[in-house]
N, C-alpha and C positions, 0 to 999 in steps of 0.2 A: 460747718463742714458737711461737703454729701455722703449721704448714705449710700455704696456702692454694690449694687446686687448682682453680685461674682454668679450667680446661675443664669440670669438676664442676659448678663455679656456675653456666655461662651450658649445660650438658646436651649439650656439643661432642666430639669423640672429640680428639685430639693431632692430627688431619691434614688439619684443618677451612680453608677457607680465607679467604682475608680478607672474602669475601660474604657467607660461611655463618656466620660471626661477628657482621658484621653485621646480617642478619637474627634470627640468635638475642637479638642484644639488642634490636632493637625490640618483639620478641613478651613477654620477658621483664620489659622497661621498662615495657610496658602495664599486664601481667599483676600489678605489684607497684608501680605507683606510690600513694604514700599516699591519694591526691585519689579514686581511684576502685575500688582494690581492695577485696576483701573478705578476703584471706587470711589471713592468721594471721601476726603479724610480721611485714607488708607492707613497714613501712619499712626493717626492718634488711633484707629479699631485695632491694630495692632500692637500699641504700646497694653490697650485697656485688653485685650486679650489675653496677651502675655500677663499680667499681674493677677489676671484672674485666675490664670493656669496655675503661677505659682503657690497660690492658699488650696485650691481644690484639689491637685492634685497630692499634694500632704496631708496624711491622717489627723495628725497634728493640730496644724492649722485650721481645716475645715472642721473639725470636730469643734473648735474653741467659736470660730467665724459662726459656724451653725448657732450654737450657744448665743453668744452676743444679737445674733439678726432676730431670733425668735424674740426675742426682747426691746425692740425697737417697733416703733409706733413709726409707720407714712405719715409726710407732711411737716415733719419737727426737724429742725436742726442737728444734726446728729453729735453727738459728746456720747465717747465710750465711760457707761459710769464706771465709778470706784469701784476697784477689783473683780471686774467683769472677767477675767480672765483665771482666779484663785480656783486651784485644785485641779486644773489641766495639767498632766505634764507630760512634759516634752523629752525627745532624748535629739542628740545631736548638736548643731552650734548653731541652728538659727540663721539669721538677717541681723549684719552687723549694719550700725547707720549711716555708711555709706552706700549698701546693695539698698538698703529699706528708701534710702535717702531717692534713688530711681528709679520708684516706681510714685503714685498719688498721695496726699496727706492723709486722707485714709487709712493708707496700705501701713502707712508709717508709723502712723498713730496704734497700730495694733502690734505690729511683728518688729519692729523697730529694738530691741530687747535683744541680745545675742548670747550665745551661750560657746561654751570652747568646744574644740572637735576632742573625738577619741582621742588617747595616747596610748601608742604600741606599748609594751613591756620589753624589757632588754630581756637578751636567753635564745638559746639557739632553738632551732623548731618554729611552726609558724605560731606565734602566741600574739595576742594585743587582748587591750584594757578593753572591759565592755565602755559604751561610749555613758557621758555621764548627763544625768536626767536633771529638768529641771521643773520646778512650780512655783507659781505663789500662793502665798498664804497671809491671812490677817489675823492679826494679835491685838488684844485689847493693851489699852497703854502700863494697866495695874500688873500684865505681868510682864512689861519690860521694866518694872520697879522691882518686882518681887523675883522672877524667873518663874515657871511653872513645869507639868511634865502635862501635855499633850499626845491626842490621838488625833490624827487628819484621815481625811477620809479622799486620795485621788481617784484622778478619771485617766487614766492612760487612753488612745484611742488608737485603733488596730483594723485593720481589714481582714472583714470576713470571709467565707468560702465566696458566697454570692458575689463578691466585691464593692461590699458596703459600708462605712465605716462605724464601727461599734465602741464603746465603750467599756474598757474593764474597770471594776475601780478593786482599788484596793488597801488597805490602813494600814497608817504608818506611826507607831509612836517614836516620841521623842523630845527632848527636854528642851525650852526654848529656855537659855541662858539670861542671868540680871544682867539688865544693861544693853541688852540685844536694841540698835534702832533702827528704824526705817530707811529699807534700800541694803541693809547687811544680810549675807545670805548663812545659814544654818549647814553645813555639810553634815551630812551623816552617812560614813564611808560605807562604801560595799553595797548599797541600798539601789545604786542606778540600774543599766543594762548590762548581763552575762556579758562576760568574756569570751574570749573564741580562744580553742586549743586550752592551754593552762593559764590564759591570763586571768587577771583578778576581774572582777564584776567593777564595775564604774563605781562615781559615787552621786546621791542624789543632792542638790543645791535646794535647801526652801529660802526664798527671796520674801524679807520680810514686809509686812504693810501694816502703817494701825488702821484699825476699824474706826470711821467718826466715830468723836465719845459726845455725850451729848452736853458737858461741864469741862473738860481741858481739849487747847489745842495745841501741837507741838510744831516746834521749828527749832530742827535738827535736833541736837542734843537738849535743847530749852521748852520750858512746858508754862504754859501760859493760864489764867482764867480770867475771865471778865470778872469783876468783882461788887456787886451792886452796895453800895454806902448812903446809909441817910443823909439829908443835907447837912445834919445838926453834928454827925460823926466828922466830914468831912470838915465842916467848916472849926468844929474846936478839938479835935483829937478823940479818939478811942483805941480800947482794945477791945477785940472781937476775938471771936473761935471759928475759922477757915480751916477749910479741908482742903486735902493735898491726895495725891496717888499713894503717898506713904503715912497717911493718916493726920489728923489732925492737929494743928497749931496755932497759936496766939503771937496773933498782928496786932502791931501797932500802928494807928492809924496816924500820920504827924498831924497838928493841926493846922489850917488853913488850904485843904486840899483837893485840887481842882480836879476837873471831870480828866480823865487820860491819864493822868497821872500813874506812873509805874513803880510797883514797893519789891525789892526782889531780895530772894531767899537764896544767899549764896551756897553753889552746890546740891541743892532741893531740885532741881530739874533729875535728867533719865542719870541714873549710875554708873560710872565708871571710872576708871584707873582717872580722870579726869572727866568728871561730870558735870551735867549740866547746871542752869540756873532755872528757878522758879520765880514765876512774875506774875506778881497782881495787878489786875489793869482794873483801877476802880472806874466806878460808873454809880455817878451820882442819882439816886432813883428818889424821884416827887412822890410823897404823899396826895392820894388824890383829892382835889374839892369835891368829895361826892354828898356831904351835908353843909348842912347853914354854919353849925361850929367851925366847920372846916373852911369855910369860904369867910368866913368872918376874921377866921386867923390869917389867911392868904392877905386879905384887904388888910387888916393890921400890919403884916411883914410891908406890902406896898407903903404904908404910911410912913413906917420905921423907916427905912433903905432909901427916899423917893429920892436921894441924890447918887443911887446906885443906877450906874448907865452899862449893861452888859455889851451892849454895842458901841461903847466909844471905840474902839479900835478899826472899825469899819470904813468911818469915814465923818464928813464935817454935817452930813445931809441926815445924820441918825438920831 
């Protein structure tokens, strides 16, 4: 995917402010609308104007877009990493995947996410809900076993007197519930944007993510590990001591067990009212020929096995 430089497009430097943006796109909007230009792929500098328009001219957005650009290297294929986007937050409802869906794969790959609009409060007088805020955040996977009490640390972002966009941050505690999984959002009432007149203050949404762990992978509610086994465990049975998210247990290894093979712990996945599974995915690991004993045993097992063909299944030619 390309990497698209929203100040390039609309001829702006990075320190442009929210007026000077403005104005760039009205001259630019002129200058390339189908109906009346004459330039040369008039419609495509106008589609790419307008989407440029729409991130820079939101605090929001550009504040997050700023963030991610400054972290991209010219030259490479662009891939927004993993939770490039945690600790922004947002108020309002976003680009739902239809609007996101009409502008570039880019645009979509970032703001594609949507969030709900304010809700009025019923009651006579003019009152409504502040509108309700949103972030993400990454949690390690031990405490969606365990649940934990957190402090986060946001970046709201806001235009200054200058008309520049700034950063407030500000900390938020809060208990991340057992069982919480990936893509479930955390509310925590009262915490989003004031209300106008007597309505209530919004509330803030933390949209969960795990952190890569560098020993489980998860899919959905299921928690996986590679599981490394000797030949000798594999091929005649063992019990061994494996560790899990929720501490340690004794596998049994069956005997005669091949490389892939999956051993699973029913209910040992993430917790809840109906919880997940936990899976061992063994992986057969070679002791190395690094000495003569050792390569003498190798040549011994070759002698013992020599009607052992791991490629018959391949074909007639093996």
């Amino acid at each position: 995917m390309e990497f698209k430089d929203y100040y390039k497009v609309m001829g702006l430097e990075r320190s442009a402010t929210q007026d000077e943006i403005k104005r760039a796109h009205r001259k630019l909007a002129r200058k390339y609308h189908p109906d009346v230009s004459k330039e040369a792929n008039a419609e495509a500098h106008f589609k790419e104007v307008g989407e440029a328009y729409e991130v820079l001219k939101d605090p929001e957005k550009r504040a997050a877009y700023d963030q991610l650009g400054a972290n991209w290297k010219g030259g490479q294929e662009f891939r927004p990493p993993p939770g490039w986007s945690d600790g922004f937050e947002s108020a309002g409802r976003g680009f739902d995947e239809r609007e996101a869906a009409e502008h570039s794969d880019f645009f979509e790959s970032l703001f594609s996410r949507g969030a709900g609009p304010a809700r009025p409060s019923r009651g006579a007088g003019f009152h409504m809900q502040g509108e309700d805020h949103h972030a993400s955040i990454q949690i390690d996977l031990e405490e969606a076993y365990h649940g934990a009490e957190r402090r986060v640390t946001l970046r709201l972002p806001q235009v200054d007197e200058q008309g520049h966009v700034v950063l407030r941050e500000h900390q938020i505690d809060f208990v991340i519930p057992k069982g919480v999984r990936a893509g479930q959002r955390i509310r925590l009432a009262g915490q989003g944007g004031p209300g106008m007149g007597q309505g209530p203050a919004g509330d803030l949404y933390l949209e969960v993510e795990f952190r890569p762990h560098a020993r489980y992978r998860v899919d959905k509610h299921d928690v996986y590990l590679d599981l490394p086994v000797a030949p000798w465990e594999a091929a005649l049975g063992a019990q061994i001591e494996v560790p899990t998210p929720s501490g340690l247990v004794e596998l049994t290894i069956p005997p005669g067990s091949v490389q892939g093979r999956k051993l699973r712990l029913r209910g040992r996945g993430i917790p809840s009212a109906t919880p997940g599974d936990f899976y061992f995915v063994l992986n057969i690991a070679l002791p190395p020929a690094d000495s003569e004993s050792a390569q003498t045993f190798y040549r011994g097992m070759a002698s013992q096995f020599k009607s052992f063909n791991p490629r018959v299944n391949l074909g007639e030619n093996t």
